[in-house]
N, C-alpha and C positions, 0 to 999 in steps of 0.2 A: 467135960464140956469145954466151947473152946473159952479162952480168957477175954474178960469187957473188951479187950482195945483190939481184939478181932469182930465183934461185932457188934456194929451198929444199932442203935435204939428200931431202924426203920432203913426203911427200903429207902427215901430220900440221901440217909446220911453215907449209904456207899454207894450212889449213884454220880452224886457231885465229885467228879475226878478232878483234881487241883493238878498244879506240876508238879514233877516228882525229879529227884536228881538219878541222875544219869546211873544207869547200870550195865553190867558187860554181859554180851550172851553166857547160859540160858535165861540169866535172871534170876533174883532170889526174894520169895513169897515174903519171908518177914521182913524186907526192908522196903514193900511197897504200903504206900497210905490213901486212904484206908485199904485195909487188908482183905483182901478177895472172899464173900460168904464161901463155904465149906459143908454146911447141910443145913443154909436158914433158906426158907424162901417164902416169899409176902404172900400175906396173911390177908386179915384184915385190913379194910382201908378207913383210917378215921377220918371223916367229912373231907372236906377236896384237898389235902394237904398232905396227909403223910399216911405211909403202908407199914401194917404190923409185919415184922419178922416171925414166923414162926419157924420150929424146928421139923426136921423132915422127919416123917411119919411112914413106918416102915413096917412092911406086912409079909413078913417070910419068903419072898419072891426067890430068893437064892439061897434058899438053907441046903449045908453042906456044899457048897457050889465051892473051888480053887480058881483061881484068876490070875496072870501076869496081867500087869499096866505095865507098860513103856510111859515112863516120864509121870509117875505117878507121885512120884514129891510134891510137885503143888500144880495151882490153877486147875485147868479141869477134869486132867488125871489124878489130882490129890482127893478132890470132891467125889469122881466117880470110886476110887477105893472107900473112901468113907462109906459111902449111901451102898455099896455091895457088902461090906462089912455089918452094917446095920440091917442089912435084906436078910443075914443068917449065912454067909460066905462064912466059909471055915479057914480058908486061908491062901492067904493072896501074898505075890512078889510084885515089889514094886521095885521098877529101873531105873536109877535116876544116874549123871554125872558126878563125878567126884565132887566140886564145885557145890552140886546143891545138896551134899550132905543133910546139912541142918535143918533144911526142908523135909527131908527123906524121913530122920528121925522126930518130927515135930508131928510128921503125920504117921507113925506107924504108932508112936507115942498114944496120939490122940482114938486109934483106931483102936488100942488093944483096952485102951482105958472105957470106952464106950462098950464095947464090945467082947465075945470069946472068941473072935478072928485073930490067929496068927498072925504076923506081918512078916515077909523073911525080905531082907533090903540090898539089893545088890549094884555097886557101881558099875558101871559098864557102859561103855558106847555100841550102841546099835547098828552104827552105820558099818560096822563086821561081821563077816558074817560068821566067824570062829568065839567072836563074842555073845552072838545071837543063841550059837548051839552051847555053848553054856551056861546061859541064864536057862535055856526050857532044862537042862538036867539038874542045875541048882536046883530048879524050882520042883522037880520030880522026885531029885531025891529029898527032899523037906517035906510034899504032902503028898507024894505016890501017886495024882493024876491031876491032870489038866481040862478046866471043861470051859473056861473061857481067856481066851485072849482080845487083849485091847492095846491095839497100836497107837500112842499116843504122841510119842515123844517128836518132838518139833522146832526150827530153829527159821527163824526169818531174818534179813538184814535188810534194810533200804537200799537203792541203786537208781538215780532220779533220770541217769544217760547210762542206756545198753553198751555203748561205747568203752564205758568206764566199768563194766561189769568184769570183776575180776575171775579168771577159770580158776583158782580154788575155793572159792567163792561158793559158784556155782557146784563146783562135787562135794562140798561140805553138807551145801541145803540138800543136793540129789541123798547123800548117805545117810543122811539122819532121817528125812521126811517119807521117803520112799524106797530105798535098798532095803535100811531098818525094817519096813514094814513086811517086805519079803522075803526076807532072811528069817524073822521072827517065827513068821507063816509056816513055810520049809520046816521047820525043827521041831513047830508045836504038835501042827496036823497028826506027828508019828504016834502022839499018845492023846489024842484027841479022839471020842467016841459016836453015837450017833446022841443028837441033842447038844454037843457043842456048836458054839458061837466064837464068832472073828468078829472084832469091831471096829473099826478102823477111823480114824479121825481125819477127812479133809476139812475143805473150808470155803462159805459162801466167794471166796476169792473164784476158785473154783470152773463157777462157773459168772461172774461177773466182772473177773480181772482185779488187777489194782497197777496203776504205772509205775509206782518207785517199790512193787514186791513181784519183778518178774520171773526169776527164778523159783520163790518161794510159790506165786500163784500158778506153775506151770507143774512142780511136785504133786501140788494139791489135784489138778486135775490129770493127774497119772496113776494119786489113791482112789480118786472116781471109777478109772477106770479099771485098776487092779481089783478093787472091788467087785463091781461087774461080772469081771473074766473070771477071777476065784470062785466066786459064790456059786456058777456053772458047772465049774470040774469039780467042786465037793456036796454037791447038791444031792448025787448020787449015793454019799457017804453019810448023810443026817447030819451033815454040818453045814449053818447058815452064818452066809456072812452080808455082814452089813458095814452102813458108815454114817458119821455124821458132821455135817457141815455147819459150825457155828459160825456167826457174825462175829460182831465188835464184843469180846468178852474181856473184862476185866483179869490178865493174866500175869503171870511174869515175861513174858513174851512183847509185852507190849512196852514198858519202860525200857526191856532190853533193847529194844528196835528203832523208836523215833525220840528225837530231841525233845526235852522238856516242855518247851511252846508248845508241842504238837500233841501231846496227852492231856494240856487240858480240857473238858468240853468231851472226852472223846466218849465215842460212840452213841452223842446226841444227833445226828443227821438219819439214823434211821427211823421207820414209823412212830417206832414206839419213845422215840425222845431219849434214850440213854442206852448205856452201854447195858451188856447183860453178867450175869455173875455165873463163877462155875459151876455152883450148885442148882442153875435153873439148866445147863446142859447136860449136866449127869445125869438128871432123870429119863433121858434121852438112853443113855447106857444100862443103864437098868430097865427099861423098856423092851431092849433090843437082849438084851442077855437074859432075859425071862420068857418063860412061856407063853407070855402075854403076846408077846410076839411072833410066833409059832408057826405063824404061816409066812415069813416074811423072809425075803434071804434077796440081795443082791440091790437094796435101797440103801437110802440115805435121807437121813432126819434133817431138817433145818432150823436149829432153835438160832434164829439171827433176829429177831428184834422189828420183823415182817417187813424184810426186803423178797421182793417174788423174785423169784428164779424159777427158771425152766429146765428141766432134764433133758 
C-alpha cells in the first residue's frame, strides 16, 4: 500500500496546493507536496468539512488483459497502471524517460506488491519512431500479446508571446504529444486483435485553449482528432479507440511548467473549487479499456472538474 506521506488523511489535505520549488521537464512524482492520490478516491464526506479517502475497489474488469502506458511512471499514467493492475491486468509496460526512472520503479514496485501483474519498465522517448517499434516488441516478447494501449506521455512549457515561441520548442511538444501517439499506434495495431482498445490522452486545453500553452494546447487538439480519424479505419477490425481530456490535474507536469506563484491555489477556478487527482482520471481509463465500454469507439471522456466544453 502506498506509504502515510503519499496520502492524505482526506480529500481536503491533497486539494490545498502550496508552492512548490521549481522542477525541470517531465517532472518528478516524489518531489512533489503533497504527493498526487494513486488509487484513493473520496469517500465519505464527514459533515461540511472534509471527505473520507477511500481505496479503489476493483472488480475484475481486465483479468488477463497486457497494456503499454506511455509515461506511466507517475501522475495519471502511474494511477491508470495501478487501477488495471488491480482490475486483474496480467501485465503491463510502462514507458517512461530516463530522468523519471525513480518514478518508473516506485510504481512498478507498488503495482507488483498489490497485485500478481507483471510490470516490464522501459526507458524510451516516444517522440521516435524506431523507439516506438521497439517498446511494442519489448513489450511482446515479455507477455506475447497486446490488447490495450494508452498514449500517455506528455510534455508542456509556458510561452506568454508567440513571437518568442522557440521552433525546437515547438517539435519537441509535436514529438512527444502527438508523433508518440502515432508511432505507438503504427507498431501496436500489428498484434492487436478484435476487443482491443487505444486510449489516447488529450486535454480540456483541447478544445478551450490556454494563451501561454499554445503549442502544447494545439498537440492536444491534433490527439482529438487523430482519435476520431483512427477509431474509423480500425472500427472495421474490433478495435476501439478513444481519449480523454482532463482539466487541472494534480501532475508532475504541472510544477514542471509554471513558476512557483503560479501552482498555488491551482485548479481552484473550476466548478468544482480545486484541482483533480490522478486517480479520479484513471477511472476514466479503465472505463474505456473495459467492456463496460463496448459500444463506444471514437470519444472522449472529460474528467475536468465541470468546465463544459463542446465537441
Amino acid at each position: 500500500m502506498c506509504s502515510k506521506d503519499e496520502l492524505p488523511q482526506n480529500l481536503e489535505g491533497v486539494s490545498s496546493i502550496p508552492k512548490q520549488g521549481p522542477q525541470d521537464q517531465p517532472g518528478i512524482q516524489s518531489e512533489m507536496s503533497p504527493r498526487p492520490l494513486v488509487h484513493h478516491l473520496p469517500g465519505t464526506k464527514h459533515g461540511d468539512h472534509t471527505t473520507e479517502l477511500q481505496p479503489y475497489r476493483a472488480a475484475g474488469k481486465l483479468e488477463g488483459k497486457t497494456a503499454i502506458i506511455t509515461g506511466g511512471d507517475s501522475g495519471i499514467g502511474c494511477s491508470v497502471a495501478t487501477l488495471f493492475a488491480l482490475e486483474g491486468a496480467s501485465g503491463i509496460t510502462i514507458v517512461f524517460l530516463p530522468r523519471e526512472e525513480e518514478d518508473a520503479k516506485e510504481t512498478k514496485n507498488r503495482i507488483e506488491k498489490q497485485s500478481k501483474c507483471k510490470v516490464l519498465l522501459i526507458a524510451e522517448d516516444v517522440g521516435y519512431e524506431s523507439n516506438c517499434e521497439k517498446i511494442v516488441c519489448e513489450h511482446i516478447k515479455a507477455f506475447t500479446k497486446l490488447d490495450i494501449l494508452v498514449n500517455n506521455s506528455s510534455e508542456q512549457h509556458k510561452c506568454e508571446n508567440i513571437e518568442q515561441l522557440p521552433a525546437d520548442q515547438v517539435e519537441r511538444t509535436f514529438r512527444t504529444n502527438i508523433f508518440g501517439m502515432i508511432f505507438m499506434a503504427k507498431y501496436a495495431v500489428k498484434h492487436m486483435n478484435t476487443g482491443a482498445v487505444i486510449i489516447n490522452t488529450t486535454s480540456v486545453t483541447a478544445y478551450k485553449g490556454h494563451k501561454s500553452l499554445i503549442d502544447y494546447s494545439s498537440t492536444k487538439g491534433a490527439i482529438t482528432a487523430f482519435t476520431r480519424s483512427l477509431s474509423q479505419q480500425l472500427a472495421s477490425r474490433g478495435i476501439r479507440v478513444n481519449a480523454v481530456a482532463p482539466g487541472p490535474i494534480w501532475t508532475p507536469l504541472i510544477p514542471a511548467s509554471f513558476k512557483p506563484e503560479e501552482i498555488e491555489g491551482f485548479g481552484q477556478k473550476v466548478p468544482l473549487g480545486r484541482a483533480g487527482q490522478p486517480s479520479e482520471v484513471a477511472t476514466s481509463y479503465v472505463f474505456l479499456a473495459s467492456a463496460d465500454s463496448s459500444y463506444m469507439t471514437g470519444q472522449v471522456l472529460h474528467p475536468n472538474g465541470g468546465t463544459v466544453v463542446n465537441g
